[in-house]
C-alpha positions as CSV (number, residue, x, y, z in Angstrom):
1,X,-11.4,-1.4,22.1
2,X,-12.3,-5.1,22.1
3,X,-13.0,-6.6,18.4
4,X,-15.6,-9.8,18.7
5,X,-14.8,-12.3,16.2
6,X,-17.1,-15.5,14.5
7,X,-15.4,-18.5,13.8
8,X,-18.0,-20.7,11.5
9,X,-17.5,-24.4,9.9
10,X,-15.4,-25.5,13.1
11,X,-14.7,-29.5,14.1
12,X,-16.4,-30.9,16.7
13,X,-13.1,-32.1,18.6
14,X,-11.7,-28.5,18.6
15,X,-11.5,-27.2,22.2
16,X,-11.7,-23.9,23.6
17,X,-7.7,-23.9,24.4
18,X,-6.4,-24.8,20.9
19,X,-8.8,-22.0,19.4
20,X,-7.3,-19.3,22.6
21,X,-4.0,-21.0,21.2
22,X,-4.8,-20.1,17.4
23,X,-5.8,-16.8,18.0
24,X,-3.1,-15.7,20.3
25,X,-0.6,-15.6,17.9
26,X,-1.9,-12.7,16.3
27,X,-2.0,-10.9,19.7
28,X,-4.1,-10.5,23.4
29,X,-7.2,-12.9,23.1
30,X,-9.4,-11.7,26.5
31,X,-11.6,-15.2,25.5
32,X,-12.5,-18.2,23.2
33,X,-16.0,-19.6,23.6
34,X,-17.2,-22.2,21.9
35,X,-21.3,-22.5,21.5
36,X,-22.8,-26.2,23.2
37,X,-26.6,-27.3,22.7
38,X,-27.8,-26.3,25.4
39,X,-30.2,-29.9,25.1
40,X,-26.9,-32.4,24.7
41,X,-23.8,-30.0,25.5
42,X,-22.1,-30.8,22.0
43,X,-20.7,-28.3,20.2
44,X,-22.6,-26.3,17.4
45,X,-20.0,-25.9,15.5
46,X,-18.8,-21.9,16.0
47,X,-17.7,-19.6,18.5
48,X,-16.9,-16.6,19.4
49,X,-13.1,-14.9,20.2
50,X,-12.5,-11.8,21.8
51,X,-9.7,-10.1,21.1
52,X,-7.6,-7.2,22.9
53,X,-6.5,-5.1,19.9
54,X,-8.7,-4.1,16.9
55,X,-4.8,-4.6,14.7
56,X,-5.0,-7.7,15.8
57,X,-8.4,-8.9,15.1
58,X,-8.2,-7.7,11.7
59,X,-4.9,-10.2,11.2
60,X,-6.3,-13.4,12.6
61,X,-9.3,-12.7,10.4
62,X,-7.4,-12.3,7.2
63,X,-4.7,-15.0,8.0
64,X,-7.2,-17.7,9.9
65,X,-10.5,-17.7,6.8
66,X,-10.2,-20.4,5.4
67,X,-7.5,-21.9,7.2
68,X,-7.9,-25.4,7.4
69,X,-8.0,-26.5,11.4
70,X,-8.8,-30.4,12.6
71,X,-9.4,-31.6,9.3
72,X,-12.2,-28.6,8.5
73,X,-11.8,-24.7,6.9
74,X,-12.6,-22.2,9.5
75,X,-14.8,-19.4,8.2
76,X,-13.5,-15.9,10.2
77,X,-15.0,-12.8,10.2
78,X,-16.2,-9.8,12.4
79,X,-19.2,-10.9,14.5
80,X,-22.0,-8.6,13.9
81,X,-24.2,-7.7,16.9
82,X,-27.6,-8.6,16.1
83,X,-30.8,-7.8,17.9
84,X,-32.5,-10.7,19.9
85,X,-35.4,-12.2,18.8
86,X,-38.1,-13.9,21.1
87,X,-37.7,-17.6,20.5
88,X,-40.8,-19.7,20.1
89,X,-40.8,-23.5,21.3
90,X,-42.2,-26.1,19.7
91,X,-44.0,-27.6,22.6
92,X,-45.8,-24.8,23.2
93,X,-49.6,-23.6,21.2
């Protein structure tokens, strides 16, 4: 079963490749997305990994929290599926 990880606190300059890259060593990453404004198509600053093996998963998180990657501390941990919620914009009354 596929284990969906958050990766929080990530640089800017990080690409999609070098986190596939980071993850991989812990075993089969199926992807490595990284979240853009959807406005400007810069980088919020987190992503998501998906990884093959649960085993896996659970190693990068422990070994990669904390671990300091292009210059910031990546916070790792199980990403939690949460319920959408309607957004509201602020141009509309």
């Amino acid at each position: 079963m596929a284990k969906k990880i958050y990766v929080g606190n990530m640089s800017y300059q990080t690409s999609e490749e070098s986190l596939y890259s980071l993850f991989a060593q812990f075993g089969d990453v199926l992807s490595a997305h990284i979240i853009v404004d959807r406005d400007t198509n810069r980088p919020k600053g987190f992503a998501f990994v998906e990884m093959d093996q649960d085993d896996a998963a659970v190693a990068a998180i422990s070994q990669l929290d904390g671990q300091e990657v292009d210059g910031r501390n990546l916070k790792v941990n199980e990403a939690i599926a949460r319920p959408r919620t309607e957004r509201r914009d602020s141009y509309r009354y």
